[in-house]
N, CA, C and O atoms as a printed pandas DataFrame, in Angstrom:
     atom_number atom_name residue_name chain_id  residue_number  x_coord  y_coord  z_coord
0              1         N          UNK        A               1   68.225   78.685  123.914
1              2        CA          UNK        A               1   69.664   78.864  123.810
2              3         C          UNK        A               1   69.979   79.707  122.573
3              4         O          UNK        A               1   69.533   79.223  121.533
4              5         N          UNK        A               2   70.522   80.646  122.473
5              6        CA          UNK        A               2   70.942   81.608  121.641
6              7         C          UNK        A               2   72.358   80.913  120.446
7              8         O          UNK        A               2   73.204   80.253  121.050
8              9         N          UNK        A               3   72.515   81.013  119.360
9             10        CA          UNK        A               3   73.138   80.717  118.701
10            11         C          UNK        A               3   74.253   81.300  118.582
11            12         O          UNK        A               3   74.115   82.170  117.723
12            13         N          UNK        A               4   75.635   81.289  119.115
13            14        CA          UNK        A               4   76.558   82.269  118.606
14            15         C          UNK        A               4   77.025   82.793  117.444
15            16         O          UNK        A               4   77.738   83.786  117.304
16            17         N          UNK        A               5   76.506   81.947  116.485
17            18        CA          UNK        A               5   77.115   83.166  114.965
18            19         C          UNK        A               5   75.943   84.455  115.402
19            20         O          UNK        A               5   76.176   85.628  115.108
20            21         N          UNK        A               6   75.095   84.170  115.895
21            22        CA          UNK        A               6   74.204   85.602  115.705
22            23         C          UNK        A               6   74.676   86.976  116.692
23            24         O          UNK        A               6   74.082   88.041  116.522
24            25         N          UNK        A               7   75.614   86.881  117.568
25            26        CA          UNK        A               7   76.410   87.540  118.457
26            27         C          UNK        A               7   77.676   87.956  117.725
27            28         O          UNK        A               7   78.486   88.811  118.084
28            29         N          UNK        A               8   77.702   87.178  116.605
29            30        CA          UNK        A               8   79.025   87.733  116.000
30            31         C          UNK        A               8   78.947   89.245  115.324
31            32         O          UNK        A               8   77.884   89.540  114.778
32            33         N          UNK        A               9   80.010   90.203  115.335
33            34        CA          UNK        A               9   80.033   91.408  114.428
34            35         C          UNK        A               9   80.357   90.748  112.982
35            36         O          UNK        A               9   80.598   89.596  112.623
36            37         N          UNK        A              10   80.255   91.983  112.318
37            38        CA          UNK        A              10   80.240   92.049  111.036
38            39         C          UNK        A              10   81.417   91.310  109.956
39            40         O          UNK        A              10   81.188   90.611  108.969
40            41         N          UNK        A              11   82.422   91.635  110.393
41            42        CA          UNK        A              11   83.447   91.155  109.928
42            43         C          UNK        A              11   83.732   90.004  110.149
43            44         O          UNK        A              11   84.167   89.414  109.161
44            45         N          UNK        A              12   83.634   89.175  111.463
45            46        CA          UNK        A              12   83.609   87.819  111.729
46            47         C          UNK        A              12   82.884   87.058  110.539
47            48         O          UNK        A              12   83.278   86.298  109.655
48            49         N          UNK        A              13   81.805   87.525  110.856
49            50        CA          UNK        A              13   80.113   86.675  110.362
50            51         C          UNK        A              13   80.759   86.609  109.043
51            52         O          UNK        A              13   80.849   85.471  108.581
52            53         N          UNK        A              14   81.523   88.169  107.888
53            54        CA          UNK        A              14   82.141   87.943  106.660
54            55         C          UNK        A              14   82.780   86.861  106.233
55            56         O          UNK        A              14   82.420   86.133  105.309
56            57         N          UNK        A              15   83.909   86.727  107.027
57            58        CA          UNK        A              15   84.622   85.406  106.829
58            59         C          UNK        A              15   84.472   83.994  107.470
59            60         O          UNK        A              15   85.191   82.994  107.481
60            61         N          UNK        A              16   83.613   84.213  107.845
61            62        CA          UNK        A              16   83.012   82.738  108.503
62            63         C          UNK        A              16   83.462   82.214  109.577
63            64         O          UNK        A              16   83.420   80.985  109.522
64            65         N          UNK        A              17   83.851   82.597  110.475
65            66        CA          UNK        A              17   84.733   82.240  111.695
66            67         C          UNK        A              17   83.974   81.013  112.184
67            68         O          UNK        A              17   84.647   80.053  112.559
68            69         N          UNK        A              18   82.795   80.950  112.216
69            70        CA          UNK        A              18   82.047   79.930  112.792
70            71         C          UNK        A              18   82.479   78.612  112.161
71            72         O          UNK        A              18   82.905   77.636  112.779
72            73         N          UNK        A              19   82.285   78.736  110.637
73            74        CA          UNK        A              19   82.396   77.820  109.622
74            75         C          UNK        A              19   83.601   77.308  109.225
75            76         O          UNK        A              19   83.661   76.119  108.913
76            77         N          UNK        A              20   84.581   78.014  109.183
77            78        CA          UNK        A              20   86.142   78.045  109.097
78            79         C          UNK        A              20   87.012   78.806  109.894
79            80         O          UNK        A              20   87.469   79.915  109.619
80            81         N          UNK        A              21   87.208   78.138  110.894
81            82        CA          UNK        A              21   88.042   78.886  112.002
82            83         C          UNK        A              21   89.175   79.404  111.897
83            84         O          UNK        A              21   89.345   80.481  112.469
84            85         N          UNK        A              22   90.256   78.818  111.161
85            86        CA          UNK        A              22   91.313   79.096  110.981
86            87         C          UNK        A              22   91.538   79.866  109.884
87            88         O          UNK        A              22   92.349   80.790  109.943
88            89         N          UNK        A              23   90.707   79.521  108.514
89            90        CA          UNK        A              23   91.154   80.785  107.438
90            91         C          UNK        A              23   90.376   82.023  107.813
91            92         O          UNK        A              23   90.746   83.050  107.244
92            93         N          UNK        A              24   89.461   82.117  108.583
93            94        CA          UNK        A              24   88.482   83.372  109.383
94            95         C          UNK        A              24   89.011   83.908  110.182
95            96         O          UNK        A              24   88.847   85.122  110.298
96            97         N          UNK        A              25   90.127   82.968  111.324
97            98        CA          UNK        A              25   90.445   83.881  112.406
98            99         C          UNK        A              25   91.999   84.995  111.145
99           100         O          UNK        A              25   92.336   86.178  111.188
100          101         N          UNK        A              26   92.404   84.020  110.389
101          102        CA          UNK        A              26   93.780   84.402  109.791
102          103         C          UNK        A              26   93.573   85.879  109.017
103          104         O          UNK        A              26   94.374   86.812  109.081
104          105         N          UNK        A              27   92.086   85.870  108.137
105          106        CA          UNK        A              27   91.642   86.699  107.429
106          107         C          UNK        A              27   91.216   88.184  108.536
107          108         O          UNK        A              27   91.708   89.312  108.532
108          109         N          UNK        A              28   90.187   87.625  109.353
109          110        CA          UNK        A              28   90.218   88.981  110.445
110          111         C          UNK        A              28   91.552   89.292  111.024
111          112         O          UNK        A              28   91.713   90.506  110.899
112          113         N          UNK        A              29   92.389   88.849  111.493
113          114        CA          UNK        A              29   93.794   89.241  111.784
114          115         C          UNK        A              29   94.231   90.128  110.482
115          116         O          UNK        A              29   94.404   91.335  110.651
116          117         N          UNK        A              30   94.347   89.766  109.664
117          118        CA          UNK        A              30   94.910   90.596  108.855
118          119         C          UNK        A              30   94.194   91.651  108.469
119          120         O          UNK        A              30   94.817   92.689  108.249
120          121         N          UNK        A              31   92.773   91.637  108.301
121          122        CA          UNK        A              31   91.833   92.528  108.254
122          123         C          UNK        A              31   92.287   94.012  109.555
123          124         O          UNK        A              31   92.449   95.185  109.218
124          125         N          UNK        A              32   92.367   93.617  110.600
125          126        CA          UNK        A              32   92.904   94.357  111.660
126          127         C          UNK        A              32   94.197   95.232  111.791
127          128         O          UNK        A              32   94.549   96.357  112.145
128          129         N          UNK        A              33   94.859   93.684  111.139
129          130        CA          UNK        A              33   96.154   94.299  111.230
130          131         C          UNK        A              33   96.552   95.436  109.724
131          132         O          UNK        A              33   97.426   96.276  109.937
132          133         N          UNK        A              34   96.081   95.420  108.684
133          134        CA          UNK        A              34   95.517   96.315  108.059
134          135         C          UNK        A              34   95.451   97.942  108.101
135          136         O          UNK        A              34   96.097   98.970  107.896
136          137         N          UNK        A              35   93.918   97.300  108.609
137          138        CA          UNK        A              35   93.785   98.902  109.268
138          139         C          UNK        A              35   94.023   99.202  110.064
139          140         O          UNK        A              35   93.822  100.413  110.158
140          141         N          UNK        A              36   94.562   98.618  111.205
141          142        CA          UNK        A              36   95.748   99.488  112.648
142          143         C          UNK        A              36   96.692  100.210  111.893
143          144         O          UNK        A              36   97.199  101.294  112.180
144          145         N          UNK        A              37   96.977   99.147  110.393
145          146        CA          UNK        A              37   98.409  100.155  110.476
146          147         C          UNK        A              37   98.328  100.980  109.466
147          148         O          UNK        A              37   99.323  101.620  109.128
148          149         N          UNK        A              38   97.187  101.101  108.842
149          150        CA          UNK        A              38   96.531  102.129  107.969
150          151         C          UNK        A              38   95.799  103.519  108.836
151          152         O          UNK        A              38   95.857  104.666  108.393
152          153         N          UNK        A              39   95.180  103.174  110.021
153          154        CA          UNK        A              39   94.971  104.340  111.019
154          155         C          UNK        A              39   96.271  104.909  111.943
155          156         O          UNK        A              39   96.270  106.048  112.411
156          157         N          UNK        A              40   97.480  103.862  112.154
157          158        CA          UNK        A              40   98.681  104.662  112.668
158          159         C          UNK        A              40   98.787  105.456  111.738
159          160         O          UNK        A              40   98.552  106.642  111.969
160          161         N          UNK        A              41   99.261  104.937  110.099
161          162        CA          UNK        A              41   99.749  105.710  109.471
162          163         C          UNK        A              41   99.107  107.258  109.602
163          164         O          UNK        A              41   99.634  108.235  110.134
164          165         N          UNK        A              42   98.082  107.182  109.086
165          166        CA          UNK        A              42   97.093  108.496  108.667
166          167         C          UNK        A              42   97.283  109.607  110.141
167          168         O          UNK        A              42   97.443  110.826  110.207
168          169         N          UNK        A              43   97.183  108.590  111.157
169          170        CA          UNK        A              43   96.918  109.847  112.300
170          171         C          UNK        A              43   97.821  110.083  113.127
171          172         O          UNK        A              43   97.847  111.105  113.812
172          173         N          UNK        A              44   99.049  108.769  113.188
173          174        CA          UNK        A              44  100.090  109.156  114.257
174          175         C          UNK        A              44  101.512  108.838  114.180
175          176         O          UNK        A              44  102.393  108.966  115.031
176          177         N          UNK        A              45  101.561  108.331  112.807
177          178        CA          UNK        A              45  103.319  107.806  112.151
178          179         C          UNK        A              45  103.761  109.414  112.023
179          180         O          UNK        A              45  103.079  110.408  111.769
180          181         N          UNK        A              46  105.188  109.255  112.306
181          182        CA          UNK        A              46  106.454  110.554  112.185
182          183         C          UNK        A              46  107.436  109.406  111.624
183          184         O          UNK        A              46  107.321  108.188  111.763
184          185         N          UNK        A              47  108.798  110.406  110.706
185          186        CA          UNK        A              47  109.856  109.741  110.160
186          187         C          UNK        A              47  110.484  109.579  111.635
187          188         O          UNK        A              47  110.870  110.272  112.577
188          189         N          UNK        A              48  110.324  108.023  111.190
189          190        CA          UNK        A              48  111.223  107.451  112.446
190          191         C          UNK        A              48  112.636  106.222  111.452
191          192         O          UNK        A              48  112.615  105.411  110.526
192          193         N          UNK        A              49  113.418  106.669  112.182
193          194        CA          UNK        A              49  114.675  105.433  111.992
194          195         C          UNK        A              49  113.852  104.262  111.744
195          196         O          UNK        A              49  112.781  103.954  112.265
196          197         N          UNK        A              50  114.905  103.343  110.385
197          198        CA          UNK        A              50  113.953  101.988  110.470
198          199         C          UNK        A              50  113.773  100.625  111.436
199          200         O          UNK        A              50  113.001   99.669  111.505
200          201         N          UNK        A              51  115.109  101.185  112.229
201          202        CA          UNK        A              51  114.871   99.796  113.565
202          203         C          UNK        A              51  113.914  100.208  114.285
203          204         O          UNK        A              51  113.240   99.240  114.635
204          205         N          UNK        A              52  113.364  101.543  114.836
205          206        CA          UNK        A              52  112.147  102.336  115.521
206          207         C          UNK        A              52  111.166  101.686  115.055
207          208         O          UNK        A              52  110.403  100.931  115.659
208          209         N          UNK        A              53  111.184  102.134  113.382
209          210        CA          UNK        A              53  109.895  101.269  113.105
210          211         C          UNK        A              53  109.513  100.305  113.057
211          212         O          UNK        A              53  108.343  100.099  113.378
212          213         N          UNK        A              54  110.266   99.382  112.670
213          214        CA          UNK        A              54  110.139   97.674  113.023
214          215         C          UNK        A              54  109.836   97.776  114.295
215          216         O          UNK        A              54  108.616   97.742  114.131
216          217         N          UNK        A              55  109.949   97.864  115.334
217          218        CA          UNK        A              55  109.834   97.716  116.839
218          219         C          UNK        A              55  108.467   98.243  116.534
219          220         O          UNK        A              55  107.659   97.317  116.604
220          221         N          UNK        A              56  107.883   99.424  116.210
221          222        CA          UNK        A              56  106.903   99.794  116.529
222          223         C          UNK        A              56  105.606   98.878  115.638
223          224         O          UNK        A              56  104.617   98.407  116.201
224          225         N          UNK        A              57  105.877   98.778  114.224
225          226        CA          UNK        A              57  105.213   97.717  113.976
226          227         C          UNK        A              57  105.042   96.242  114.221
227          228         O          UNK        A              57  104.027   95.661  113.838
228          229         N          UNK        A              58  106.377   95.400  115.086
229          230        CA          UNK        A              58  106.096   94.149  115.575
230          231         C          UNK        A              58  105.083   94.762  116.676
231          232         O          UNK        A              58  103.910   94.398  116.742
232          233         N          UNK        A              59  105.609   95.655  117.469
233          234        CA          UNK        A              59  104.296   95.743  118.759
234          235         C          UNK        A              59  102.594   95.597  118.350
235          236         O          UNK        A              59  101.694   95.069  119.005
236          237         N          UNK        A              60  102.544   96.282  117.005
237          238        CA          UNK        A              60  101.623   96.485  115.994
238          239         C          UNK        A              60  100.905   95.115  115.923
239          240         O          UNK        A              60   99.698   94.899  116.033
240          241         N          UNK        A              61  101.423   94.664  115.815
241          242        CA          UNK        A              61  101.247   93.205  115.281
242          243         C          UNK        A              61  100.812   92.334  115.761
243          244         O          UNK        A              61   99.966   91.532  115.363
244          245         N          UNK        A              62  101.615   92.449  117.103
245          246        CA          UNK        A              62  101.208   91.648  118.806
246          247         C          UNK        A              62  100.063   91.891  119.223
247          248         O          UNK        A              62   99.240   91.069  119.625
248          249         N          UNK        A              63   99.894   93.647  119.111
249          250        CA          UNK        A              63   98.574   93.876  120.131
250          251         C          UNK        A              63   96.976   93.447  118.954
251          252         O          UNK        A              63   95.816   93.317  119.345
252          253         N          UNK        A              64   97.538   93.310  117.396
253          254        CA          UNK        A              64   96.377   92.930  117.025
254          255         C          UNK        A              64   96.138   91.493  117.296
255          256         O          UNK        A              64   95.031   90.995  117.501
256          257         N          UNK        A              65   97.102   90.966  117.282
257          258        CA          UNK        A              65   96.643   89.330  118.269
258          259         C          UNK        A              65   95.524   89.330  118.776
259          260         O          UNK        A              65   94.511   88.757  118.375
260          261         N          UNK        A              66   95.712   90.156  119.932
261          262        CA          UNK        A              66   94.826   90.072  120.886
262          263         C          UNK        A              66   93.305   91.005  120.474
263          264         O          UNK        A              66   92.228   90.543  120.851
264          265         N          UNK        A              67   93.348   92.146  119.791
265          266        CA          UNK        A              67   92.743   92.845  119.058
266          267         C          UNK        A              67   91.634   91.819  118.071
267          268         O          UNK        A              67   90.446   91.894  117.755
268          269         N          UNK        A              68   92.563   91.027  117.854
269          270        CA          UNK        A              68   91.615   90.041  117.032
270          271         C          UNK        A              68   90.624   88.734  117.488
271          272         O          UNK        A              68   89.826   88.011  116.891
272          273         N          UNK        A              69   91.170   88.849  119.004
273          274        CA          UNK        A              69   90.594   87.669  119.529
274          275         C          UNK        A              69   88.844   89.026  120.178
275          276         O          UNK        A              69   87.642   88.840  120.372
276          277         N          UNK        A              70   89.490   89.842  120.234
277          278        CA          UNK        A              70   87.972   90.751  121.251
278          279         C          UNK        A              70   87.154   90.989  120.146
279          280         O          UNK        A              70   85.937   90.860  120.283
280          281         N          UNK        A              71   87.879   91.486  118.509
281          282        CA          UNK        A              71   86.739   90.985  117.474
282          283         C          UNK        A              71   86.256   90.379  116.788
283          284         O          UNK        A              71   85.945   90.674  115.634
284          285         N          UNK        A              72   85.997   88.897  117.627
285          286        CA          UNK        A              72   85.160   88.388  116.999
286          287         C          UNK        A              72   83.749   88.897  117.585
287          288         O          UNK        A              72   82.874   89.060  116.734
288          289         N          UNK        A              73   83.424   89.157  118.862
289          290        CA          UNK        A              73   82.431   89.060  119.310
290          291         C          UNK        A              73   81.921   91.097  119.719
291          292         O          UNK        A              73   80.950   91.604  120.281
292          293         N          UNK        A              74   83.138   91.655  119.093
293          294        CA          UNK        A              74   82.718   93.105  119.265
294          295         C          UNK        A              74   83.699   93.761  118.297
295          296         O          UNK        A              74   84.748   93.354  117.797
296          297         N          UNK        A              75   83.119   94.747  118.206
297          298        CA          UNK        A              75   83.074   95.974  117.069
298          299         C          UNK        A              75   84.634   96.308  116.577
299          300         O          UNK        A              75   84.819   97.504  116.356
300          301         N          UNK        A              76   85.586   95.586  116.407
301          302        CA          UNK        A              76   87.217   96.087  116.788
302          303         C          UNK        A              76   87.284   96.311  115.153
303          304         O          UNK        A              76   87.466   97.491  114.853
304          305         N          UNK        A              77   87.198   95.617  114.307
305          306        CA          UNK        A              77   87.175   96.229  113.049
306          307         C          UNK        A              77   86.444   97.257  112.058
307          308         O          UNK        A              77   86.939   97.855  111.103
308          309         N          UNK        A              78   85.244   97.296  112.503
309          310        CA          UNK        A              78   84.029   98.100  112.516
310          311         C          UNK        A              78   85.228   99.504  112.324
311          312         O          UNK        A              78   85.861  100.075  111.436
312          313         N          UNK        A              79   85.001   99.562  113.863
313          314        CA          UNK        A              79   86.056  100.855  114.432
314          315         C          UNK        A              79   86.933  101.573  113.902
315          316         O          UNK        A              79   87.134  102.786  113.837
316          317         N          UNK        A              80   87.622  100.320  113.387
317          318        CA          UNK        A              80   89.032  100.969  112.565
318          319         C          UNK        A              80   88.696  101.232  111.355
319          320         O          UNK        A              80   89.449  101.860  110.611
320          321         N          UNK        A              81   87.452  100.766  110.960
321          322        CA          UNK        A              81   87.119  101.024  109.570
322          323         C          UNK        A              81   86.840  102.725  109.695
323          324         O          UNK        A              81   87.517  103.518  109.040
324          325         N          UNK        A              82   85.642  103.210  110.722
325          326        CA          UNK        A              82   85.373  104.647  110.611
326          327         C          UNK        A              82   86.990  105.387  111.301
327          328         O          UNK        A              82   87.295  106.577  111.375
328          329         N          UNK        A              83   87.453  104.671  111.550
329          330        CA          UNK        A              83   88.534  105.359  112.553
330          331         C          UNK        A              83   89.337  106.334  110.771
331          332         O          UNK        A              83   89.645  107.474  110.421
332          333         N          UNK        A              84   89.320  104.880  110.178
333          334        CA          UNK        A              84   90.403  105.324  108.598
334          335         C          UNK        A              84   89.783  106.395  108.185
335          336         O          UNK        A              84   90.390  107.441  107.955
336          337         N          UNK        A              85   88.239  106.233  108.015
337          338        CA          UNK        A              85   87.630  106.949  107.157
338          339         C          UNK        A              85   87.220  108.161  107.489
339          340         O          UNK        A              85   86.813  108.810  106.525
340          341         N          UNK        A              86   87.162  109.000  109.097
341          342        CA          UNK        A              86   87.616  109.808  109.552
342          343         C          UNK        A              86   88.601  110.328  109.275
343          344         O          UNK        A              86   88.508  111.528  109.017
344          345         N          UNK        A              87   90.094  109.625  109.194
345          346        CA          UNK        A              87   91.547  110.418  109.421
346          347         C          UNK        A              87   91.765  110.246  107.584
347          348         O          UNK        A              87   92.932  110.306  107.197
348          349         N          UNK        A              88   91.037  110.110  106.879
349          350        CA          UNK        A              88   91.364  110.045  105.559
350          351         C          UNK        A              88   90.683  111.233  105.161
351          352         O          UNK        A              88   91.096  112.021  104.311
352          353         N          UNK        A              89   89.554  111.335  105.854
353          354        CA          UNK        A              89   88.523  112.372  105.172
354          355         C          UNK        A              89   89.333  114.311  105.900
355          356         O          UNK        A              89   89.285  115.420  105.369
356          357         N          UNK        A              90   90.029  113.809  107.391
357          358        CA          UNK        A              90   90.569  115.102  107.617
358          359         C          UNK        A              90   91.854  115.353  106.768
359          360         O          UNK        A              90   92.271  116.494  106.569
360          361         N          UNK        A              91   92.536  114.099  106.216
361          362        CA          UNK        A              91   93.835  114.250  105.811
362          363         C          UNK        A              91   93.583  115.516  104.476
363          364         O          UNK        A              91   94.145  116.583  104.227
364          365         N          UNK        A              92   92.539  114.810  103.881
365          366        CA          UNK        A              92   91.890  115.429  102.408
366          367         C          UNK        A              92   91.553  117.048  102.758
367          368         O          UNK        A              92   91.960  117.967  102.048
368          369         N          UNK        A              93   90.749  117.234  103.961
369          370        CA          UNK        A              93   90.457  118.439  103.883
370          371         C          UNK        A              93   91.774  119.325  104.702
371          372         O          UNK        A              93   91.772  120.555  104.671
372          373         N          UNK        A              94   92.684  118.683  105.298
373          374        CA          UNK        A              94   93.770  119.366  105.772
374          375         C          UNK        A              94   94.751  119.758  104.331
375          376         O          UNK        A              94   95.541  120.696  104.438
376          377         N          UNK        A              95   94.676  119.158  103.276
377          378        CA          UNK        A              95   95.484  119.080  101.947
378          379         C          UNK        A              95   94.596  120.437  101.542
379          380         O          UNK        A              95   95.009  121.584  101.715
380          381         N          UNK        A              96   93.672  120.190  101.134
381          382        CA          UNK        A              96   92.748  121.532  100.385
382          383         C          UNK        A              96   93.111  122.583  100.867
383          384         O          UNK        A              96   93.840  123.408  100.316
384          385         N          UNK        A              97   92.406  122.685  102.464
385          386        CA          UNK        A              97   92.999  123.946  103.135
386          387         C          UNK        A              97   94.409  124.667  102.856
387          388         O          UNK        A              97   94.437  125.850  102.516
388          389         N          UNK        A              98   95.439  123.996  102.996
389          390        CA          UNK        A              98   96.704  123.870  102.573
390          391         C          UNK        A              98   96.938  124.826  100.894
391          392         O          UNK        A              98   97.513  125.859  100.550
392          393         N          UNK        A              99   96.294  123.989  100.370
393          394        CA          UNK        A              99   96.251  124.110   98.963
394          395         C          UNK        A              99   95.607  125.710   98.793
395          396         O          UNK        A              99   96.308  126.544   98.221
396          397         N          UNK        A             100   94.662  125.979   99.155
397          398        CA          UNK        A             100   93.428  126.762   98.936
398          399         C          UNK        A             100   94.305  128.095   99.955
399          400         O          UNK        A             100   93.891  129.238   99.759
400          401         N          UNK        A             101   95.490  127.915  101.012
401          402        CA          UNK        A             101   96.321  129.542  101.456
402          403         C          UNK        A             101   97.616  129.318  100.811
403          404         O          UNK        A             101   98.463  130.182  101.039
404          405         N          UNK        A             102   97.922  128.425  100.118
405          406        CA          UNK        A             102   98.594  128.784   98.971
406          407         C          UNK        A             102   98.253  129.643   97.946
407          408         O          UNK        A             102   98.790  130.737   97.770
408          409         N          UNK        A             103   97.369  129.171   97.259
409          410        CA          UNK        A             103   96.700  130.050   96.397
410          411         C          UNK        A             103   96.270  131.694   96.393
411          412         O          UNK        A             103   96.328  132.526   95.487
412          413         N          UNK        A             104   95.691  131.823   98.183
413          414        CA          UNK        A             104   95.667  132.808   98.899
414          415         C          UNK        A             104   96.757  133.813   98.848
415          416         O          UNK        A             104   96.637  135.020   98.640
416          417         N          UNK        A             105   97.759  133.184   99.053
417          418        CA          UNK        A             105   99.374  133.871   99.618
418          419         C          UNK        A             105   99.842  134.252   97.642
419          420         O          UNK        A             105  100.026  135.445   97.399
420          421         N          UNK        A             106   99.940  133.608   96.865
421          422        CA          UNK        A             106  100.002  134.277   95.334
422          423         C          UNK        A             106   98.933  135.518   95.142
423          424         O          UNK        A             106   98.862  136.112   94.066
């Protein structure tokens, strides 16, 4: 019989979900909810009105619910981790570029 902490991803296994269910599931939720809204930001937020955005972040919020229940046992935070670190690393080189035909155009 196979042990389920050993099926767990990374982030679970971090906070102990096995061991403490409730401050583990609370901590990966927020862990998620986090970086969902650290990868909206970076790759797909526009100035929106602030009732827009409330709406769009309760939805935010909801779907990591469920987001949080699929990672315990698969990669959902993992993901968002390279997801950030992707759209952080283009944000940086979209700034330079930027920067660097400015400089061009003087």
């Amino acid at each position: 019989m196979m042990d389920v902490s050993e099926r767990l991803s990374f982030f679970p296994s971090l906070y102990r979900v096995i061991d403490h269910p409730e401050v583990g599931m609370w901590m990966l939720y927020l862990t998620i909810l986090f970086l969902s809204i650290l990868v909206y930001k970076l790759g797909f937020a526009k100035k929106l009105p602030i009732l827009k955005s409330a709406v769009i972040y309760t939805f935010l919020a909801l779907g990591c619910t469920v987001l949080t229940f699929l990672g315990i046992f698969l990669p959902v935070a993992e993901g968002l981790v390279v997801a950030a670190l992707i759209l952080i690393i283009y944000k940086i080189r979209l700034h330079q570029s930027k920067n660097q035909e400015a400089e061009d155009v003087r």
